[in-house]
N, C-alpha and C positions, 0 to 999 in steps of 0.2 A: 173771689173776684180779683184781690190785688197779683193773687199766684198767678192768673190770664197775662191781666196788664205786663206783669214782668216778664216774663214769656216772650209776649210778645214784641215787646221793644227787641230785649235780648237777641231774641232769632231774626227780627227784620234789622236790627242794627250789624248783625253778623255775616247777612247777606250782603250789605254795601260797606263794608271794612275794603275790600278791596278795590273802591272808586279810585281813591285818589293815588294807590300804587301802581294803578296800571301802568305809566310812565317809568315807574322804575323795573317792573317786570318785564317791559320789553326791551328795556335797556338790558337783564340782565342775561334774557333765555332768547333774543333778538330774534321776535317773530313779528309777524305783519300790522299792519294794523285790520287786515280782515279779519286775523285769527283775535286779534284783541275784540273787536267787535263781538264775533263770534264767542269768546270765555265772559263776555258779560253777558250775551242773551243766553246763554246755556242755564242760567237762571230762571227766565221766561218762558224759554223752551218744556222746562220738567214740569215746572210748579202749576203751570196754567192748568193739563192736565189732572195732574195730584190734587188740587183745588178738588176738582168733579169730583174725582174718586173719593177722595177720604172727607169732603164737607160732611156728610150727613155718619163718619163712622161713629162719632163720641154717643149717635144713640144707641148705638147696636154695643159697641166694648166699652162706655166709658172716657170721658175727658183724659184718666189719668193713666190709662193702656197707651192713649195715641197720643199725650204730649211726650209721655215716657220714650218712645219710639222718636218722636220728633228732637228730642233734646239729643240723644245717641246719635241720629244722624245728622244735627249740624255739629258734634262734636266731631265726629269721624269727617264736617265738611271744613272746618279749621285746622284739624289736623295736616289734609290735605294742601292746604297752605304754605302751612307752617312747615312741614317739611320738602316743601316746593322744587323741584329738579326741573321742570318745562312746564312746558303750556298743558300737555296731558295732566298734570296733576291740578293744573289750573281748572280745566273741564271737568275734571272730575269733580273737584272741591265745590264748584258753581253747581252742579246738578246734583250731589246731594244739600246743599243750601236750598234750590226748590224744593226739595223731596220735603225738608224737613220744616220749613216755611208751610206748604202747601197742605200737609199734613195736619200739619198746629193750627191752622186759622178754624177751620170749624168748630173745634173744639173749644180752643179758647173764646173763638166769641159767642159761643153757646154760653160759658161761665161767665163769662162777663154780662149777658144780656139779664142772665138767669139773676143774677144776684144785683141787678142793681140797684142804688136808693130808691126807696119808695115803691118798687116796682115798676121803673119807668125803663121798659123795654127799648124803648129811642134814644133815651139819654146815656145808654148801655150800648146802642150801637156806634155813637156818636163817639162813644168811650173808646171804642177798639180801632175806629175810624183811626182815630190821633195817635193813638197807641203806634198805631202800622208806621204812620207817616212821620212820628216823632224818633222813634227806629229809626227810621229811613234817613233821617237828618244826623240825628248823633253818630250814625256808624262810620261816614266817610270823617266826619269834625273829628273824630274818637283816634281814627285810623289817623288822621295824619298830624294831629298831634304828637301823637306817640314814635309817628315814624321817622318826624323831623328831630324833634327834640331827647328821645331816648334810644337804648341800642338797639339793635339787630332789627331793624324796621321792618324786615318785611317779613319777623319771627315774633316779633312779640304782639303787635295788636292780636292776633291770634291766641295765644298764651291767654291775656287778658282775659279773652272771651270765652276760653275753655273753663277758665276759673267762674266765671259768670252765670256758664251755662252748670259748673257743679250745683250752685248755689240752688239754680232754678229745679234742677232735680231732684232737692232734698225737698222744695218748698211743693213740689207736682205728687212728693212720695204720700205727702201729707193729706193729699184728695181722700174722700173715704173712696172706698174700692165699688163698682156697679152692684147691686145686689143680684139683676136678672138683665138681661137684655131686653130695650124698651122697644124694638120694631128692629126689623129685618138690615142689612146693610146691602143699601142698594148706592149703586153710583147716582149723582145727579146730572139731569138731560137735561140741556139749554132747549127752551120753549115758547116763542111770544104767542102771545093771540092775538089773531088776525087784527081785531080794535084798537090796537096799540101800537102797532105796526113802524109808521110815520112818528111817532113820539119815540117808540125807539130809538129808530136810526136816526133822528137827529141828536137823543142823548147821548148815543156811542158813538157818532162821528164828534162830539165835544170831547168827549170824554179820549179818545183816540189821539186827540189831537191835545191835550194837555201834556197827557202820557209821552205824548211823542217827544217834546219840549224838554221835560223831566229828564227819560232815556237818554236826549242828547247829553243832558249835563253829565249824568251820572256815566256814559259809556265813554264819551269819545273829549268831550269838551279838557279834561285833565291833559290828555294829550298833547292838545290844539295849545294851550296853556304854554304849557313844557315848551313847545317849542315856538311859537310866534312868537310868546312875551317873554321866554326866557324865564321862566318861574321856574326856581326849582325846590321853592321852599314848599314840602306836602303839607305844612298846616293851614298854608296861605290856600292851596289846594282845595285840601277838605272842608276848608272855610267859607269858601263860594259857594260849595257843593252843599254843606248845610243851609248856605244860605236863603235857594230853592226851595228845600223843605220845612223849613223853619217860618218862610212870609206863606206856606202854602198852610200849615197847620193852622196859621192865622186869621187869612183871610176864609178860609170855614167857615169859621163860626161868625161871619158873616150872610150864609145861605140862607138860614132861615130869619134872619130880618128884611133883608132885602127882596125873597123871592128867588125861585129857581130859576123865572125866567130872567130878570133883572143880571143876576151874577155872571149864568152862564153866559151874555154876550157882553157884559164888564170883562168874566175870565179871557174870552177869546179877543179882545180886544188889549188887553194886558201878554198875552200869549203873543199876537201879531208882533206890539214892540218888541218883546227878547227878538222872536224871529227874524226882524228886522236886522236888529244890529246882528246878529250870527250870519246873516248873509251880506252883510255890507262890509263888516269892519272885519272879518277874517279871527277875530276872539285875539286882536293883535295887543289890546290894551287892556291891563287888570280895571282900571276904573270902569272903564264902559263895559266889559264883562260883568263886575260886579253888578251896575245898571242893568245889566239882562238877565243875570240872576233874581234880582229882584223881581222882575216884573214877571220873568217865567214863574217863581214861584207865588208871587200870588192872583197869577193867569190861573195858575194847575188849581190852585185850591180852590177858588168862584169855577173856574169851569167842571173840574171832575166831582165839586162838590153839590153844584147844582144839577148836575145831569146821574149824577146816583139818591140823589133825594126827591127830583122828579120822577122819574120809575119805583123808589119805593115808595112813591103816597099813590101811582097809579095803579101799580101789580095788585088785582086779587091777590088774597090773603092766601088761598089755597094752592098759585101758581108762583109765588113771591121770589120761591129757590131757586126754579126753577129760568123767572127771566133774569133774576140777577145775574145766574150761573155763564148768560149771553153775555150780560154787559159787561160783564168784568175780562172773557176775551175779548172783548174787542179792547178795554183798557192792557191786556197784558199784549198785543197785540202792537198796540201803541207804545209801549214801553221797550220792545225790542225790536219790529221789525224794520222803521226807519233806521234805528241805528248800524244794525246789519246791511242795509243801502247803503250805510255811507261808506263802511268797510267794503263792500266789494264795487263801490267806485273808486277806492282808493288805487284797485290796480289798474287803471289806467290815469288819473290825475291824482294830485295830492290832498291830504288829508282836508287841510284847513277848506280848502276850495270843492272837496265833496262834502262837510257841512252845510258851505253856503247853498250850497243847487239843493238838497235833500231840504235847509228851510226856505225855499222859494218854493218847492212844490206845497212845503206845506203850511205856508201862508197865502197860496193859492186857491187853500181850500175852506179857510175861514170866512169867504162872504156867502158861499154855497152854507154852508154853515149855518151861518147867522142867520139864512133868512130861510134852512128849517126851521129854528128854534122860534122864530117869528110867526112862523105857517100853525105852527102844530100846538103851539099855545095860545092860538086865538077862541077866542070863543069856549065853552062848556067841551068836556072831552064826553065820547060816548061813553052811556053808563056803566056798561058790562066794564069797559076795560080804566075804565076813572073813577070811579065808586073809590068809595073813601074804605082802605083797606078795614077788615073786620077784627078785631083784636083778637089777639092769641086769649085760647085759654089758662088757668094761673099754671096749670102743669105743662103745659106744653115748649118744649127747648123750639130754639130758633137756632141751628147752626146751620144755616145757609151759607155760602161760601162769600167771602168779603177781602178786597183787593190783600195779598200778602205782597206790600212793600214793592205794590207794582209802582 
């Protein structure tokens, strides 16, 4: 289990090393900011994908075939970095980072599930949950520690992680090997049933709209940084940017005291303020920035953490794969495609000022929002599609696919 864990920080903290360089990047290979848009969702673009396909491979080859595979291709996606000549190698570098993310997640959170204490299946998935999103925080903090304060910035956070990911390779070699292959390898289909419908699409538009929040920090907000406030320290950088996912890893483990429904319209109302200040204050001041970091991140955590723990206590046991496989596009969806709006309104207005319009659309869509999450949680759910899921049997793997460091 702890070989998953590490893994999986490893590979979602390697995917966001390059948040907080972006600013220096197009300082130094001076392309747009649509194409900068563009080389962070190139992440979004592969992995959502790769997710479908390779979630269910670890039953058919084995955990230690497809982390094996995964670890080689984020190394070949650091690489790509680290020896950086333009934005091509940038895209490149991003799309094997989903390859190798997208790859790894079923896998590892099959192990993780499989082995957890006592055998508590939930507190196992709860495990990889934070795993992703603690990833996701350290990697930009990580990056721009290193980029500020030691050499070759936009060479060495990279190095680091290549050295990270050896580590992880000796510890993946260590798996026992599959004996036989346990069932077929099939891709997974996104599938709701009809009953469920309405509670869906209120949890993926939360969940949509957390991600959304997130994306901006992680794509564009560094930028916006750079140049309204004049930052040009990347640790002060990566340090806002952790600090997103660090109140979101937080407020989590707040879901299940509070209720799914409770959180999810706390997160969107914690979500509203960031939105708020991003479109009012132009991200012109680190304190009030810092202020809307906060709140976005622990927006994202009540919102995307109640609207993925509402669909898994609602999904049948035997379709569970297959709706998460939905929810989590529409979260990787969230995660890149406003940000990509904001870049290609950049070519007609300026940067700062296409954050603001992109979060007025989508603080426009949190009271629609809120009074699905109101609608759809009233009353007894019907039984077919709210039946209290049926327990896995002790042999049965759960690698259904689970956000990679969306």
């Amino acid at each position: 289990m702890y070989t998953a864990v590490y893994l999986l920080v490893v590979l979602t903290a390697g995917a966001y090393l390059p948040s907080p360089l972006y600013p220096e990047y197009q300082h130094a290979f001076g392309f747009s900011d649509l194409t900068m848009t563009l080389v962070y969702a190139m992440f979004v673009l592969v992995s959502a994908p790769i997710l479908l396909l390779f979630g269910p491979a670890s039953d058919s080859f084995g955990p230690r075939a497809v982390l094996r595979v995964s670890v080689v291709v984020a190394a070949l996606a650091s690489g790509c970095f680290a020896l950086a000549q333009g934005p091509a190698w940038l895209l490149a570098g991003r799309a094997a980072q989903g390859l190798a993310l997208g790859a790894a997640t079923g896998a590892a959170t099959a192990l993780i599930t499989e082995h957890a204490a006592g055998g508590n299946r939930g507190r196992g998935s709860v495990l990889a949950s934070m795993a992703f999103v603690a990833g996701t925080a350290a990697g930009p903090v990580a990056a721009g520690l290193l980029a500020q304060y030691a050499p070759a910035p936009q060479v060495l956070p990279y190095l680091v992680h290549l050295a990270l990911l050896a580590a992880g390779w000796r510890l993946v070699s260590a798996l026992p090997a599959p004996t036989a292959r346990s069932r077929r390898w099939r891709p997974t289909r996104p599938h709701i049933p009809a009953g469920m419908r309405l509670l869906f699409t209120a949890a993926a538009a939360t969940g949509f709209l957390a991600w959304t929040v997130a994306g901006l920090f992680l794509a564009v907000i560094p930028s916006v940084l750079s140049r309204g406030a004049q930052i040009s320290n990347l640790a002060a950088i990566g340090g806002i940017l952790g600090a997103v996912l660090a109140c979101s890893v937080l407020s989590q483990l707040l879901v299940a005291r509070y209720g799914t429904r409770n959180t999810q319209l706390a997160g969107l109302g914690a979500l509203t303020v960031s939105l708020a200040i991003l479109a009012f204050t132009g991200v012109g001041s680190v304190p009030v920035t810092v202020i809307a970091a906060v709140a976005a991140g622990t927006g994202h955590g009540l919102a995307y953490g109640g609207a993925a723990a509402v669909i898994d206590a609602a999904a049948p046991a035997g379709k569970r794969a297959a709706i998460n496989s939905a929810l989590y596009l529409a979260f990787y969806a969230g995660a890149g495609g406003p940000a990509v709006a904001v870049g290609l309104l950049t070519i007609w207005i300026p940067l700062a000022a296409a954050v603001s319009w992109i979060s007025i659309a989508a603080a426009a869509l949190v009271p629609l929002t809120g009074a699905a999450i109101v609608h759809t949680n009233r009353g007894p759910r019907p039984s077919r599609a709210g039946s209290r899921p049926e327990p896995q049997h002790q042999g049965q793997r759960s690698s259904e696919p689970r956000p990679g460091g969306v």
